[in-house]
C-alpha positions in Angstrom: -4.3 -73.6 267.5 -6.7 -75.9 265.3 -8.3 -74.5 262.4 -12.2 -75.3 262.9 -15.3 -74.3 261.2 -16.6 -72.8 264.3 -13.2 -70.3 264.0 -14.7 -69.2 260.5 -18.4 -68.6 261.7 -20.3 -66.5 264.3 -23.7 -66.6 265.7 -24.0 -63.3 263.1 -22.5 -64.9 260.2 -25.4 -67.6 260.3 -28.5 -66.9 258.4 -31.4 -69.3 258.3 -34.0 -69.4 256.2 -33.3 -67.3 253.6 -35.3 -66.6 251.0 -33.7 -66.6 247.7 -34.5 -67.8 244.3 -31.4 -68.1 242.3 -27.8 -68.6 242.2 -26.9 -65.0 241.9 -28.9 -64.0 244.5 -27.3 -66.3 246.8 -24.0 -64.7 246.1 -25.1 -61.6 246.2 -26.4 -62.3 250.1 -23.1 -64.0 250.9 -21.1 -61.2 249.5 -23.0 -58.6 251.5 -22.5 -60.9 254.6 -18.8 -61.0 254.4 -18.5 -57.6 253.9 -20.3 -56.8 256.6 -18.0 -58.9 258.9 -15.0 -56.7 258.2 -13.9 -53.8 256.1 -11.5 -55.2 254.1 -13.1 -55.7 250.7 -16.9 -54.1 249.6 -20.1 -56.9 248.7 -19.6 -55.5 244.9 -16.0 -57.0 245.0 -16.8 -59.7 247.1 -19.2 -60.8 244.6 -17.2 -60.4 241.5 -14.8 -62.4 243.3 -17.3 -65.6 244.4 -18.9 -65.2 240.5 -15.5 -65.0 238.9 -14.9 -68.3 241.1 -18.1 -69.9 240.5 -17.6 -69.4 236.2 -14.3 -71.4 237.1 -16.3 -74.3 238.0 -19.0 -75.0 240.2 -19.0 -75.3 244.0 -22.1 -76.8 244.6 -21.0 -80.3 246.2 -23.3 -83.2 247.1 -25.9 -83.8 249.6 -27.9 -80.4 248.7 -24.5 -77.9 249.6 -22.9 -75.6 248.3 -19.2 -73.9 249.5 -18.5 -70.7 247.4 -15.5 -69.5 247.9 -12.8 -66.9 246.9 -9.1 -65.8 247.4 -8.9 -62.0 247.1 -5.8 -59.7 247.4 -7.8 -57.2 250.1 -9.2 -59.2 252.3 -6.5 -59.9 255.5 -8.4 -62.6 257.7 -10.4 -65.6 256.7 -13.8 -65.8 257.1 -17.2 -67.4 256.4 -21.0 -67.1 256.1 -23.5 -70.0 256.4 -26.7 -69.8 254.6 -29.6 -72.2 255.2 -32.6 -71.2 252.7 -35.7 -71.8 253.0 -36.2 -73.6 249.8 -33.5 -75.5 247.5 -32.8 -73.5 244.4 -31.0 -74.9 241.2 -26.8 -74.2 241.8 -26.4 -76.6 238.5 -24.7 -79.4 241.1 -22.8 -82.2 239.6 -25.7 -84.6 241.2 -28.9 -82.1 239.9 -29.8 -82.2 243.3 -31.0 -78.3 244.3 -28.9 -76.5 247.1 -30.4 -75.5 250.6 -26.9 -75.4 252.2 -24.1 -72.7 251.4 -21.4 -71.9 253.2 -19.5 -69.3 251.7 -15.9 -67.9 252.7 -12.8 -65.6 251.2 -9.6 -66.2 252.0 -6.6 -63.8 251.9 -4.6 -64.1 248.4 -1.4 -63.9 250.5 -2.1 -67.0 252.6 -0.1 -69.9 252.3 -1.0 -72.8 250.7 -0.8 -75.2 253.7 -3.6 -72.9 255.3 -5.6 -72.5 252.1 -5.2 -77.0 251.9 -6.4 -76.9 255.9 -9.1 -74.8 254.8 -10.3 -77.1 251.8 -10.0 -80.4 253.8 -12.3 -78.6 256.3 -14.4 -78.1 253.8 -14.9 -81.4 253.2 -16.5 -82.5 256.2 -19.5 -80.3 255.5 -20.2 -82.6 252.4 -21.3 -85.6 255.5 -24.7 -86.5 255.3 -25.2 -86.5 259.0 -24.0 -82.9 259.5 -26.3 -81.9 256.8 -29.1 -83.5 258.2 -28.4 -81.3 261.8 -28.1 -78.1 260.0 -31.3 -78.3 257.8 -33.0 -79.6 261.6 -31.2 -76.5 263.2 -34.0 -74.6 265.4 -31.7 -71.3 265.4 -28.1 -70.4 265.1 -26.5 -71.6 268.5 -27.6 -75.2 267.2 -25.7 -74.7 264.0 -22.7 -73.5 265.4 -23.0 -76.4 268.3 -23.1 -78.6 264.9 -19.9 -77.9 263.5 -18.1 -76.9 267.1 -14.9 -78.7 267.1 -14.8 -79.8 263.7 -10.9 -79.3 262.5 -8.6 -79.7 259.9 -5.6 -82.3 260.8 -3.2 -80.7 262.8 -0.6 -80.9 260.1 -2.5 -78.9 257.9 -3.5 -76.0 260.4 0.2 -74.1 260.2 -0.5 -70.9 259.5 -3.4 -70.5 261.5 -3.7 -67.2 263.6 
């Protein structure tokens, strides 16, 4: 089975408009989010997790995005949140151009690393301008997931998806 985007999110694990003012906060929603999607890992660990990450280096990628992101011991199943907020705070991106944009995921410590490499080069297609551009026009959740429906790593680098 492909690994997709659209496998990571749900119509509840897509927020729009979010009000938030600072980096922190913006983990601190994301963390709450995941944890509320399973009952694997609590929004406190969650977020200690996507900070420890984010000290690491920053996620914030072009084009106004940002992908935090964490591998954590307790957590069994991969899974994301997307975030679209209602203004573009400061998330210290390598092009000073403020975030609007974050998708945020955990991934399962024990995974391989041919599913955590699917899962990066996924990644990567959020940085395209043109899928940016549909998310931030998005009028509600269906036409963010009908954005990224079908988007996939190479086949080569789904093994070890379940």
């Amino acid at each position: 089975m492909p690994f997709t985007i659209d496998s990571l999110l749900t119509r509840d694990r897509v927020h729009l408009d979010i009000e938030a003012t600072s980096k922190k906060q913006v983990l601190q929603l994301l963390s709450h989010h995941l944890a509320q999607s399973a009952d694997d890992a609590s929004a406190d660990e969650i977020f200690e997790a996507l900070f420890e990450r984010e000290r690491l280096g920053c996620t914030a990628a072009d084009c106004g995005l940002a992908i935090p992101h964490a591998r954590m011991p307790e957590v069994r199943t991969v899974r994301g949140v997307l975030l679209r907020l209602a203004k573009p705070i400061d998330f210290d991106s390598s092009d000073n151009r403020d975030v609007d944009l974050i998708f945020g995921f955990v991934i399962p410590s024990a995974d391989d690393e041919a599913r955590a490499d699917a899962l990066r080069r996924l990644m990567q297609h959020l940085v395209d301008p043109a899928l940016a551009r549909r998310l931030r026009n998005a009028r509600d959740e269906n036409e963010v997931l009908a954005a990224v429906t079908g988007i996939e790593a190479p086949a080569d680098m789904a093994a070890g998806q379940d």
